[in-house]
Backbone as a chain_set.jsonl record, in Angstrom:
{"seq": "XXXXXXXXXXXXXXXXXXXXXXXXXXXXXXXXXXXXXXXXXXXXXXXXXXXXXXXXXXXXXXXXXXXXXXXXXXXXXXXXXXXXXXXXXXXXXXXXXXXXXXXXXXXXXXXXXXXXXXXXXXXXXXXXXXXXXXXXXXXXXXXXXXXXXXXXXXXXXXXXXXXXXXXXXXXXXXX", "coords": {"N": [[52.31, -1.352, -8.297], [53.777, -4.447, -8.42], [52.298, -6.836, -7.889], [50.447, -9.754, -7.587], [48.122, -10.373, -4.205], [46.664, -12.458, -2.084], [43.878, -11.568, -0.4], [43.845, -11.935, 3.252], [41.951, -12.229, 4.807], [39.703, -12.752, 3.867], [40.822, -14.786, 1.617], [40.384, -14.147, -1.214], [41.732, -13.253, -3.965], [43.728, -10.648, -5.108], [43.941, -8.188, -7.372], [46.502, -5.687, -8.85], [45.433, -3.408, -9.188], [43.276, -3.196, -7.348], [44.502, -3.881, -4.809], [46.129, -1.379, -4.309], [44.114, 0.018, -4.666], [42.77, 0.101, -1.882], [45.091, 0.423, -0.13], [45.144, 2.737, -0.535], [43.0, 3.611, 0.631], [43.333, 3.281, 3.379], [45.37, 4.209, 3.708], [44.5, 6.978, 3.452], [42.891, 7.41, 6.101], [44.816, 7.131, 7.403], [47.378, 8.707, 7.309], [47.571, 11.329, 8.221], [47.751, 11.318, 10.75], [49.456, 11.053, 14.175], [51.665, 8.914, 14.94], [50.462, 6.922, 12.936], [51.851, 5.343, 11.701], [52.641, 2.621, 12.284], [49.78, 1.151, 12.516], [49.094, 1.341, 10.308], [50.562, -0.182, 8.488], [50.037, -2.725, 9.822], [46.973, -2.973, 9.574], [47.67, -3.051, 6.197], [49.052, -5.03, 6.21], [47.231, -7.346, 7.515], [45.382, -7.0, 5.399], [46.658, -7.757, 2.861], [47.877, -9.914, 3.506], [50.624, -9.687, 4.0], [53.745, -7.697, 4.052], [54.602, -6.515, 0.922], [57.547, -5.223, -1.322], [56.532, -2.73, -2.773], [53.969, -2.24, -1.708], [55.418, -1.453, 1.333], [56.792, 0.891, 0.04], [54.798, 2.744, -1.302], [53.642, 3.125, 1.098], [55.564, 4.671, 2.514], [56.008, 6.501, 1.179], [53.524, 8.175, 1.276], [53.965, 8.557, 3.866], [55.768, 10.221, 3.969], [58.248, 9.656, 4.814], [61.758, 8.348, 5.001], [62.082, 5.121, 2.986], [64.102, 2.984, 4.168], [63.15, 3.367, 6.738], [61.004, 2.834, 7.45], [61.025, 0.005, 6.431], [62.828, -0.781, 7.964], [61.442, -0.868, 10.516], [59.157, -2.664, 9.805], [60.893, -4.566, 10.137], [62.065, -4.748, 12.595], [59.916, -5.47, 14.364], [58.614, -8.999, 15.112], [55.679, -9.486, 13.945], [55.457, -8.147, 11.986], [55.383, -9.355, 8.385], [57.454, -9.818, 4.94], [57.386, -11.762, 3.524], [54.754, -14.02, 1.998], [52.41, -15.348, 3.723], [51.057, -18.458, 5.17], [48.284, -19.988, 5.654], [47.637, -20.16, 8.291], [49.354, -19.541, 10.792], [51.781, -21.098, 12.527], [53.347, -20.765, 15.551], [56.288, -22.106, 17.493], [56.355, -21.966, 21.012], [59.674, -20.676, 22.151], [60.631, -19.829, 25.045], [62.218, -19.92, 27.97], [60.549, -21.468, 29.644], [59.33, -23.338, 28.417], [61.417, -24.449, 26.791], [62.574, -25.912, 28.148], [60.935, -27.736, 29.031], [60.268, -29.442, 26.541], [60.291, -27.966, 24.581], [61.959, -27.872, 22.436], [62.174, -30.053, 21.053], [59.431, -30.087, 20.19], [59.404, -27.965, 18.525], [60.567, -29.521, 16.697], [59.492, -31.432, 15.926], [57.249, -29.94, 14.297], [58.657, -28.933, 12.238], [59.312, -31.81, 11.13], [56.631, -32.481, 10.074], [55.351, -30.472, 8.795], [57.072, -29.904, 6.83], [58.896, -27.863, 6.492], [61.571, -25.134, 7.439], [61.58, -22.854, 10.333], [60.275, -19.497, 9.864], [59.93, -20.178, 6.923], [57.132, -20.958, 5.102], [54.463, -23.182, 3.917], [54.567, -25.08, 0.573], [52.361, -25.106, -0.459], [50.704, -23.447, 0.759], [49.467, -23.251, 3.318], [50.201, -23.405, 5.98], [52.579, -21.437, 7.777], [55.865, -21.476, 9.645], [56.627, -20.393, 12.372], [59.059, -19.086, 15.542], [58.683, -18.268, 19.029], [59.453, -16.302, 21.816], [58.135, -15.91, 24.075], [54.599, -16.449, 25.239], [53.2, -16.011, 27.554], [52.336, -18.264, 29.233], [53.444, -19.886, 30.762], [53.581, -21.299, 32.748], [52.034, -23.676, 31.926], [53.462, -24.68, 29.969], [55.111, -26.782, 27.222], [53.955, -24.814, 24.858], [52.097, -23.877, 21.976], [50.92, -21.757, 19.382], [48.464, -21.27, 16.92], [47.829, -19.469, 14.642], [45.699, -17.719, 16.681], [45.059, -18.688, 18.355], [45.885, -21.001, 20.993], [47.578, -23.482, 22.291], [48.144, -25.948, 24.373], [50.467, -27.489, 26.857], [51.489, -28.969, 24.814], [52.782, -31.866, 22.977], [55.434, -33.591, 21.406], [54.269, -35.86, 20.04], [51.538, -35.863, 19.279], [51.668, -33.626, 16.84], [50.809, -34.439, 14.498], [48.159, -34.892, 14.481], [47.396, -32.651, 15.56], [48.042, -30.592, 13.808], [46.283, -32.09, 11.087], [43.778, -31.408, 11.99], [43.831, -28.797, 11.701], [43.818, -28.663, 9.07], [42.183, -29.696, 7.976], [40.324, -28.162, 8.291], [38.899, -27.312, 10.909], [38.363, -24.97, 13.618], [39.519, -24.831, 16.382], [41.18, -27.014, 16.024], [43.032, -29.791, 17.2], [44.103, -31.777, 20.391]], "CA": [[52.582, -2.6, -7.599], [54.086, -5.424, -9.667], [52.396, -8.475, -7.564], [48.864, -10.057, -6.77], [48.189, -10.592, -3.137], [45.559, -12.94, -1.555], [43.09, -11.063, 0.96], [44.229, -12.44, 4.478], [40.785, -12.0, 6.347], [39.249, -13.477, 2.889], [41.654, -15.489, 0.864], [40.284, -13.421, -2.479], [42.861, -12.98, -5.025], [43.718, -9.316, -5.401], [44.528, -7.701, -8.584], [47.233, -4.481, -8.264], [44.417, -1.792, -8.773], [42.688, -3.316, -6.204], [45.511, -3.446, -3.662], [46.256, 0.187, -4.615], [42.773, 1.342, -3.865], [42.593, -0.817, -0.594], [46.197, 0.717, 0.43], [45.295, 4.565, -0.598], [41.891, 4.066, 1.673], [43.848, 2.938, 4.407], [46.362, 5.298, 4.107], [43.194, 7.924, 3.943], [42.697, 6.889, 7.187], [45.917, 7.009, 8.593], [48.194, 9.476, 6.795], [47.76, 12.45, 9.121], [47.51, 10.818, 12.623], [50.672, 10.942, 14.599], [51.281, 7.101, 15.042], [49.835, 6.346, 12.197], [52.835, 4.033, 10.754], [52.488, 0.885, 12.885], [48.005, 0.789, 12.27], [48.485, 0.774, 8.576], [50.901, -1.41, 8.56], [49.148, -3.363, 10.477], [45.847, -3.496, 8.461], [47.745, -3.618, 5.062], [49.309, -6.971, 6.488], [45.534, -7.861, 7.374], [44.783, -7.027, 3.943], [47.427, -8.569, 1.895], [48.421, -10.755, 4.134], [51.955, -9.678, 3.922], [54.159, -6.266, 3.501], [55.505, -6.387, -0.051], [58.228, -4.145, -1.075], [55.809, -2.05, -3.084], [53.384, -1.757, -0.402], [56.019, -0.838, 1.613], [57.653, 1.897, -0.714], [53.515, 3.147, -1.007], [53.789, 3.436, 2.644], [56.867, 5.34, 3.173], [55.925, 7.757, 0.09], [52.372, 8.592, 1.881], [54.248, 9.194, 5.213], [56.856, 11.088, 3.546], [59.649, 9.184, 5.056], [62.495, 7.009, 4.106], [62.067, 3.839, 2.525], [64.678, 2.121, 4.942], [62.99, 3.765, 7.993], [59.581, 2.074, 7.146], [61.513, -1.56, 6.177], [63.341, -0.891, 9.483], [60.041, -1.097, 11.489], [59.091, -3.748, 9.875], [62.048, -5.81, 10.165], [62.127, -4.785, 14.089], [59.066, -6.502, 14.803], [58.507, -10.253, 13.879], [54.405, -9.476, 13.861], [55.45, -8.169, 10.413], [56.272, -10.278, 7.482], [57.351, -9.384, 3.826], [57.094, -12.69, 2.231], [53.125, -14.584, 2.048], [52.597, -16.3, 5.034], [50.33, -19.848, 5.595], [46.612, -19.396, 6.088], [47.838, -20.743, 9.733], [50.663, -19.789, 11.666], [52.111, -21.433, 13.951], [54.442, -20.123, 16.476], [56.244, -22.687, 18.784], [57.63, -21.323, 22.081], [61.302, -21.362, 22.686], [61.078, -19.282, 25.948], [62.962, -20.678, 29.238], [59.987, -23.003, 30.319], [59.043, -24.225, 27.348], [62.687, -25.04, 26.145], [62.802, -26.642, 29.203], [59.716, -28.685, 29.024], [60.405, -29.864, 25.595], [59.634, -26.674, 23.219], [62.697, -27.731, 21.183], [61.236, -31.081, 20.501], [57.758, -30.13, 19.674], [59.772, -27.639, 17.14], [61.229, -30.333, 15.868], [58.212, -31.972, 15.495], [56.622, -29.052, 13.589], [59.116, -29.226, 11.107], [59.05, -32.689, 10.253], [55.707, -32.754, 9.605], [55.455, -29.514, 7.745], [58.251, -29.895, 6.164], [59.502, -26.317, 6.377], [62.338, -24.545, 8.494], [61.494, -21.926, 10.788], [60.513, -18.7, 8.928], [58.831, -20.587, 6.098], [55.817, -21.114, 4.197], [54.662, -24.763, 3.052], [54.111, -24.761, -0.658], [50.228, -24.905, -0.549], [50.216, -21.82, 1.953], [48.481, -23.565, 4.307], [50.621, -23.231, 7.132], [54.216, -21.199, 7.963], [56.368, -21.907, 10.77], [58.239, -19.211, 13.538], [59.786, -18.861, 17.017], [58.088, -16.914, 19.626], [60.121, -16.353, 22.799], [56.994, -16.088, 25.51], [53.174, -16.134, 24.563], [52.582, -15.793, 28.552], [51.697, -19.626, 29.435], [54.786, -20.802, 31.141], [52.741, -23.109, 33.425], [51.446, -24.641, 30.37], [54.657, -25.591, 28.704], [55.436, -26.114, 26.156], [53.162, -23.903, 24.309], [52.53, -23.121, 20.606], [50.055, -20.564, 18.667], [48.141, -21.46, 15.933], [46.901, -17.811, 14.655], [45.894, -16.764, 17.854], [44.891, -20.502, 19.246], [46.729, -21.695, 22.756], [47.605, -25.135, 22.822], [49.258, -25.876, 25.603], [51.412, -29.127, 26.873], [51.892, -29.827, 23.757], [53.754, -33.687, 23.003], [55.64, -34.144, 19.747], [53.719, -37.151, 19.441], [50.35, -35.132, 18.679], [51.395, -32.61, 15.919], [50.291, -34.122, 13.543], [47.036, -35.023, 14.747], [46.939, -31.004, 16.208], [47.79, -29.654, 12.042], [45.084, -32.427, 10.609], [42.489, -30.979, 12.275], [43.294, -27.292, 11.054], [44.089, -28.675, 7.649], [40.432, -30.49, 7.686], [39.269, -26.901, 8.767], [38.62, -27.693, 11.84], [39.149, -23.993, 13.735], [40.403, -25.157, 17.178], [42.366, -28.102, 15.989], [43.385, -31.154, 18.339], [45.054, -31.782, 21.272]], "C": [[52.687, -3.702, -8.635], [53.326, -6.855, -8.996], [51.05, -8.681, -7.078], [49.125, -10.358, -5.414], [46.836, -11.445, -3.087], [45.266, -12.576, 0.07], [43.489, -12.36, 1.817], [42.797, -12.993, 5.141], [39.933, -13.254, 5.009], [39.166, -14.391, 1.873], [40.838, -15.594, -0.912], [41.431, -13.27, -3.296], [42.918, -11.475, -5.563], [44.188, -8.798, -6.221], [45.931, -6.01, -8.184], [46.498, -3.597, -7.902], [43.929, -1.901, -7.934], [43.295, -3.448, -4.615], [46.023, -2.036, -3.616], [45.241, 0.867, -4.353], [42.495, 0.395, -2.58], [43.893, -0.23, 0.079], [45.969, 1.75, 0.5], [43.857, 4.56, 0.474], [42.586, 3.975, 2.97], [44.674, 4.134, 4.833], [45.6, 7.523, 4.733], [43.293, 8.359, 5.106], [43.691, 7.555, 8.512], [47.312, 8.545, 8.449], [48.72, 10.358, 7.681], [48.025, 12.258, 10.717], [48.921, 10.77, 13.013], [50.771, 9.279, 15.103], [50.583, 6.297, 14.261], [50.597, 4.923, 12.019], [52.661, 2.4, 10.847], [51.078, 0.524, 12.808], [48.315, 0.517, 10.863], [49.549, 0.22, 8.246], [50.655, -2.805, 8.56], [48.259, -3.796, 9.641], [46.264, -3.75, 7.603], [48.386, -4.814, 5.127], [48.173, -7.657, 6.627], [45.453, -8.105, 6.223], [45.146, -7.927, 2.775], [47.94, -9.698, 2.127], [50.117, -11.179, 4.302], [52.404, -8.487, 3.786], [54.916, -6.247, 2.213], [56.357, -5.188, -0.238], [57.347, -3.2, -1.905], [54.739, -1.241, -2.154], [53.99, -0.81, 0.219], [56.667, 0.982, 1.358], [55.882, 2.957, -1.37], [53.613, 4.171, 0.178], [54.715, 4.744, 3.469], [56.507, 6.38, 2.187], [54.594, 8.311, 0.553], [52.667, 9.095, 3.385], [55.193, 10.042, 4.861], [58.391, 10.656, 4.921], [60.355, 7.908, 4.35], [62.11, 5.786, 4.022], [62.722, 2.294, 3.997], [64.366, 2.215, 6.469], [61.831, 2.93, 8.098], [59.695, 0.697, 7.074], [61.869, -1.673, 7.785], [62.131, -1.419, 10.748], [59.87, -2.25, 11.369], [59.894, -5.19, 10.027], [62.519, -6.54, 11.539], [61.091, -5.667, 14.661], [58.389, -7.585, 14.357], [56.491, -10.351, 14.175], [54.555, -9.459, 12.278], [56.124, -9.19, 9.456], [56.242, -9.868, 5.669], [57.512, -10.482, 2.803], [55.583, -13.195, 2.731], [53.322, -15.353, 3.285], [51.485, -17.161, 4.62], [48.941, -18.728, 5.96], [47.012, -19.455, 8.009], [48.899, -20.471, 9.939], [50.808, -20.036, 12.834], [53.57, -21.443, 14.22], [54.942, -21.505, 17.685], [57.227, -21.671, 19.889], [58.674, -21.734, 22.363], [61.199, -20.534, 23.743], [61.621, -20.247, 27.451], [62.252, -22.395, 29.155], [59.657, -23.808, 29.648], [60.003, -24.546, 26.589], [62.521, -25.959, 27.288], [62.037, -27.991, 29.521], [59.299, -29.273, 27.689], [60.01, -29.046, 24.227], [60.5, -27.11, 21.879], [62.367, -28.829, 20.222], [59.734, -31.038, 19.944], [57.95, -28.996, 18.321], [59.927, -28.453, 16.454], [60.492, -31.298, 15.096], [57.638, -31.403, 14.11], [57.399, -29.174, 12.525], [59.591, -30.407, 10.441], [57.67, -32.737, 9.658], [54.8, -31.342, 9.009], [56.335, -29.592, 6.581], [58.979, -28.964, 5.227], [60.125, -25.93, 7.5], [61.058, -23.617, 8.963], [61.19, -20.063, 9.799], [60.385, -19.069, 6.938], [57.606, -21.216, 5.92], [56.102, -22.765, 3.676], [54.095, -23.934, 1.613], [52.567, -24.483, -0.691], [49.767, -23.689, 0.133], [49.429, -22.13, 2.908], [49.364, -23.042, 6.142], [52.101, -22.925, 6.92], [54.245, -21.345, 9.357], [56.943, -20.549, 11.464], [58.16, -19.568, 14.793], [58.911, -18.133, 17.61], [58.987, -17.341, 21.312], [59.165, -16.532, 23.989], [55.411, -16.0, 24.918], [52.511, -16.108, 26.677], [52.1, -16.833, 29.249], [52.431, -20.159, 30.21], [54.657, -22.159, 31.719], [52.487, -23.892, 32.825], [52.232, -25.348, 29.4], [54.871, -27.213, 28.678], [54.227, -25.952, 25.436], [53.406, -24.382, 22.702], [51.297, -22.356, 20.663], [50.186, -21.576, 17.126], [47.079, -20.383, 15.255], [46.924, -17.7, 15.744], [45.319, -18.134, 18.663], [46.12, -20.542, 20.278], [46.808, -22.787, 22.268], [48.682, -25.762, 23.501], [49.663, -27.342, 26.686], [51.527, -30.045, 26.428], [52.938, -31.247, 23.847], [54.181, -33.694, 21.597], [54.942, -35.154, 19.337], [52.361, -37.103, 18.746], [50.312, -33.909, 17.581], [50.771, -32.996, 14.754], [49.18, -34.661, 13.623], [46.428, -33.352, 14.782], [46.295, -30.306, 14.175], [46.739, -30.24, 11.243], [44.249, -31.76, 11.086], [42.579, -28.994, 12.111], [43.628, -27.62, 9.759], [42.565, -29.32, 7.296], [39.246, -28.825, 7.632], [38.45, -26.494, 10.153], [39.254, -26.177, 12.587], [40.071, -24.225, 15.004], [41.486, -26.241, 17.26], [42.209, -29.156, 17.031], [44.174, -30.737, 18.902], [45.326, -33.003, 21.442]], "O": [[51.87, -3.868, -9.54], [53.672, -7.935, -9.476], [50.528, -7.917, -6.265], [50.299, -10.642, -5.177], [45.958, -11.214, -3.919], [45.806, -12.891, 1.131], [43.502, -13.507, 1.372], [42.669, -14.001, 5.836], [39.667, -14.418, 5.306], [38.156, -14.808, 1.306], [40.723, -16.599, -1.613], [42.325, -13.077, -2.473], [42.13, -11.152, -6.452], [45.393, -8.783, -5.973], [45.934, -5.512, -7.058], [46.538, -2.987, -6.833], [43.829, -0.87, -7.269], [42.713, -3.191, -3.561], [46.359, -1.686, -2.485], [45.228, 2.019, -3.92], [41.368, -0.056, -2.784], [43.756, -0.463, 1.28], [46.401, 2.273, 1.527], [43.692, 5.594, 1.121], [42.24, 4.876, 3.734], [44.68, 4.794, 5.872], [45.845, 8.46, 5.494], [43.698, 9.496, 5.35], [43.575, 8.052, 9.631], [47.904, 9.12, 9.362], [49.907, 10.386, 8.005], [48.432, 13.044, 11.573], [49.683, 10.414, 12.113], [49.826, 8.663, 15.597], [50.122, 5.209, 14.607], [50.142, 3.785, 12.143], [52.585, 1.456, 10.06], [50.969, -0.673, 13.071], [47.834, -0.457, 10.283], [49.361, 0.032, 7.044], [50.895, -3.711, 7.762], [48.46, -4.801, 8.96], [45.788, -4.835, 7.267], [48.32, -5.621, 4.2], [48.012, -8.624, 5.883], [45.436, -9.265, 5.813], [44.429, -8.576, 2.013], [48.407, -10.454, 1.276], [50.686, -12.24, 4.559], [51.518, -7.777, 3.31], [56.085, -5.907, 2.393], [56.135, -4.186, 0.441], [57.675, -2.206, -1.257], [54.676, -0.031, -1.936], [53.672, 0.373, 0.097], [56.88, 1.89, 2.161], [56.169, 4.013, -1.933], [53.649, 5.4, 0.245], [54.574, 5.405, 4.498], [56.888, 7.462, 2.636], [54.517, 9.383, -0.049], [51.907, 9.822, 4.024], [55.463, 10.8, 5.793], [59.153, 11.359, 5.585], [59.963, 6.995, 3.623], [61.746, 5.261, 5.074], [62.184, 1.294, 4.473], [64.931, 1.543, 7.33], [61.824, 2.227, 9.108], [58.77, 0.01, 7.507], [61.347, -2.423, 8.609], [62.237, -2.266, 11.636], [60.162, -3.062, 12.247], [59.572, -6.378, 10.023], [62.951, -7.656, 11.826], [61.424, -6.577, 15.42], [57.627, -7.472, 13.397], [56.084, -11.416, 14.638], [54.085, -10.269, 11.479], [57.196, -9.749, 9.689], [55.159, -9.645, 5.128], [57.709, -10.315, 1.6], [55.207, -12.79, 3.831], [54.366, -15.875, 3.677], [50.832, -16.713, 3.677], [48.71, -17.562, 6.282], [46.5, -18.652, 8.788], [49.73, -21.113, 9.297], [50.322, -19.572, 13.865], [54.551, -21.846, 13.595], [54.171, -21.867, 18.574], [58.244, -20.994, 19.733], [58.889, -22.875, 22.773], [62.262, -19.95, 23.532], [61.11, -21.345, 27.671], [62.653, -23.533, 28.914], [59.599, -24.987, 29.995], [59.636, -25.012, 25.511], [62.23, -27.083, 26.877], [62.448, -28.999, 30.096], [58.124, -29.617, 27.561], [59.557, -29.463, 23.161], [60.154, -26.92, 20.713], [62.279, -28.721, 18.999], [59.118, -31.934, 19.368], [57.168, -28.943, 17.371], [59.429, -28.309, 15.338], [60.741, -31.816, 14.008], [57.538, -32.061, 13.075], [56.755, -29.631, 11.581], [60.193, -30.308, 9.372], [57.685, -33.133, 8.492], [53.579, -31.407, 8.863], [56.024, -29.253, 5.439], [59.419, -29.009, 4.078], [59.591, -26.184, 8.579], [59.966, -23.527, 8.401], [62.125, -19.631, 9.124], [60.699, -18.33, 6.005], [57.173, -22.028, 6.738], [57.103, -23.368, 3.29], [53.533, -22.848, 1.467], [51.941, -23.477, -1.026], [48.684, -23.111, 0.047], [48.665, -21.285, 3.374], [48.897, -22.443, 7.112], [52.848, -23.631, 6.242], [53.297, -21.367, 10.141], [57.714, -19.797, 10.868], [57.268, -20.318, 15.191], [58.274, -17.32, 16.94], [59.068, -18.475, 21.783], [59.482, -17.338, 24.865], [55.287, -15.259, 23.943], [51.3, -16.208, 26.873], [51.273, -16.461, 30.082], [52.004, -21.278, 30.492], [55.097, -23.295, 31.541], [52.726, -25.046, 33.184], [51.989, -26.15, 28.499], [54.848, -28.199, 29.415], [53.448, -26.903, 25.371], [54.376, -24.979, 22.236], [50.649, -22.236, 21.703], [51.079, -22.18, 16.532], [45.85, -20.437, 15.318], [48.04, -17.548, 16.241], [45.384, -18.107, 19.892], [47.211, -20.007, 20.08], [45.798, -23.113, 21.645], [49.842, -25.994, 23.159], [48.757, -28.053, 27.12], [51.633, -31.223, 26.766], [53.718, -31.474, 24.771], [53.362, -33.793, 20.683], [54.989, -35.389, 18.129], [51.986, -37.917, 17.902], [49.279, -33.274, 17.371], [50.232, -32.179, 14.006], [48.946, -35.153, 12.519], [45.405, -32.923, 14.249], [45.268, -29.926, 13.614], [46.074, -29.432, 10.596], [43.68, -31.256, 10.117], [41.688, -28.176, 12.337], [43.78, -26.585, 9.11], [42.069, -29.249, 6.171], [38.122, -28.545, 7.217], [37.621, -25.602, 10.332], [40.442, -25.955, 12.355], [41.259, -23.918, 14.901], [42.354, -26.406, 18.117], [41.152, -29.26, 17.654], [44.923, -29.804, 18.611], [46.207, -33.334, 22.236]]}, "num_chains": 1, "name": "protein.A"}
């Protein structure tokens, strides 16, 4: 593996050998199980807080399948991500009710005052931005996710009150 990672759960700084013996326990784990692919996945995104292509190419050489079958997975579902993500992500909803109820504006929000598209990382890593089509709230729109935080009828006029208070450390943030 050519690249340090910073533990997700821990925000440790991980050397290669130590992502290499943290990937081969996992894989331990998982290797033989039918359905393994999508759990250790899974955890080594926990772990690293991302799927690098090394990881990856780990991954696919411990399951004994292709390379592009293993990227494929991850490419299919946006849980996974192969660049570093934000200590914080936040997801705004674009689904029906929350387009409807101002989701596109409270995006729009989010990325002025990040000041990152969709599908990036701020420089500091504190917080990346994405889309999520439904988080199940509809009544509540417009929605976002912050990690696994609700906050729900949201106002562009409060984001950046909402992101101070997880940039202070604050775990539920503002409303």
């Amino acid at each position: 593996m050519s690249e340090n990672a910073t533990c997700c759960e821990c925000s440790e700084s991980l050397s290669e050998d130590e992502m290499a013996l943290r990937l081969e326990e996992i894989l331990e784990e998982y290797r033989d199980k039918p359905g393994g692919l999508i759990p250790v996945l899974q955890i080594a995104q926990s772990q690293f807080g991302y799927l690098s292509e090394s990881v990856l190419k780990t991954i696919s050489t411990a399951f004994n399948k292709p390379y592009s079958e293993v990227a494929g997975v991850v490419s299919f579902y946006s849980f996974f991500s192969t660049v570093p993500r934000g200590k914080y992500l936040v997801r705004a909803c674009l689904g029906t009710a929350c387009y409807v109820r101002g989701g596109k504006e409270v995006l729009s929000a989010l990325k002025k005052q990040l000041k990152i598209d969709v599908s990036e990382t701020a420089e500091d890593r504190l917080f990346s931005l994405a889309v999520g089509r439904c988080f199940g709230a509809c009544g509540l729109a417009p929605v976002i996710m912050v990690n696994d935080n609700v906050h729900q009828r949201v106002k562009p006029s409060k984001i950046g009150e909402l992101l101070k208070a997880y940039a202070a450390g604050e775990k539920g943030g503002a409303q």
